[in-house]
N, C-alpha and C positions, 0 to 999 in steps of 0.2 A: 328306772335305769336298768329294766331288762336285761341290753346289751352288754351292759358291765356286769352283770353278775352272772348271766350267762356264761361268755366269755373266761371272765376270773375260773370259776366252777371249772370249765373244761382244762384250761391250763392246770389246774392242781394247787391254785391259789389259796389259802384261807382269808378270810376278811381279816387276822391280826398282821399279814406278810404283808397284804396292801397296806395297813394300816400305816406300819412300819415305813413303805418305801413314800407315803406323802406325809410322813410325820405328824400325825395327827396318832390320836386312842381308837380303837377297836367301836365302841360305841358310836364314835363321833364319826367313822371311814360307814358304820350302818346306815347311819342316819344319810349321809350323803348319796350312800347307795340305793336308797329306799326311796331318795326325793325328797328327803324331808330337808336338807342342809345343800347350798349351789356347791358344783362342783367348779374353781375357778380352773381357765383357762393352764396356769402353769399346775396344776393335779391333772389334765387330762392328758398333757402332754408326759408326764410320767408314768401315769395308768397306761398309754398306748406305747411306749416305750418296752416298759413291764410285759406288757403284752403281747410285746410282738406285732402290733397292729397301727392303721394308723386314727388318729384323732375323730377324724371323719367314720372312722369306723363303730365307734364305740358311745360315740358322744351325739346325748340326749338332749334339746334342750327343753326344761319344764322349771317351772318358775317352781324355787322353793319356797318351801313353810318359812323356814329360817333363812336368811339371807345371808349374816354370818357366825360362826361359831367360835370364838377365842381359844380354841382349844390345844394345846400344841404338846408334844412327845420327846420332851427334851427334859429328860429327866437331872441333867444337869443342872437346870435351872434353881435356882435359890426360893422362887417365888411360890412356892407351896403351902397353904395355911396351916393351920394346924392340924387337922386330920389329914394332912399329905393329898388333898384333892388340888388337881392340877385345870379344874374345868372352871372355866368363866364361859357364861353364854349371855350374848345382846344382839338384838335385834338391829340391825345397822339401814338402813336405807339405801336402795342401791347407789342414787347417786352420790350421797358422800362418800360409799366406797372408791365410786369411778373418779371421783374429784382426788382422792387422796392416793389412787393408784398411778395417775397422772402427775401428782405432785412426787411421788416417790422416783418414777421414772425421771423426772426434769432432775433429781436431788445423785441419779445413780449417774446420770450424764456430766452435772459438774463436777461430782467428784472424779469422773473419769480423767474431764481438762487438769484437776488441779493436781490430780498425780503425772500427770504428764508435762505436768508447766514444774512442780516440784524438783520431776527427774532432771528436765532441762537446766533448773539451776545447781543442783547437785554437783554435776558436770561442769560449771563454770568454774 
């Protein structure tokens, strides 16, 4: 991922300011930068936002080591073990990610109808 660290680099970026803005950890925003971890589509769209750039500009594609990383920066979260480690990593297959990103999209689309069928009877 050349282009993005390039890039990042010139802007005045550190890898924890990315990190930050796709809400991921410093190690985990590496590894994605490195090719080691996919960058998905809605992180490139922030990276090129951040950036000033657009998507097409920046974005590599090369299959990664890791496919996906559970890893997330929400330090709000409750779910921390006992030494405060916030990293879960598995190996996911791509297509059951494509299966279940499809299923999420169908899942964001009804709840769209059923707040909008809710409003309607609010109103009655």
């Amino acid at each position: 991922m050349e282009k993005l660290r390039t890039l990042r680099k010139q802007k005045g970026y550190t890898q924890q300011q990315i990190a930050d803005i796709i809400a991921t950890d410093v190690s985990n925003y590496n590894r994605k930068e490195n090719g080691e971890v996919k960058i998905f589509d809605d992180e490139w769209e922030k990276l090129a936002k951040v950036l000033d750039v657009s998507v097409e500009d920046i974005k590599e594609d090369r299959p990664a080591t890791v496919v996906q990383n559970l890893t997330f920066n929400d330090s709000s979260s409750n779910t921390s073990n006992q030494s405060g480690n916030y990293n879960q990593y598995c190996n996911i297959p791509e297509y059951l990610l494509e299966s279940q990103q499809e299923y999420i999209k169908l899942l964001k689309e009804q709840i769209t109808l059923l707040k909008a069928e809710n409003e309607k009877l609010k109103k009655k």
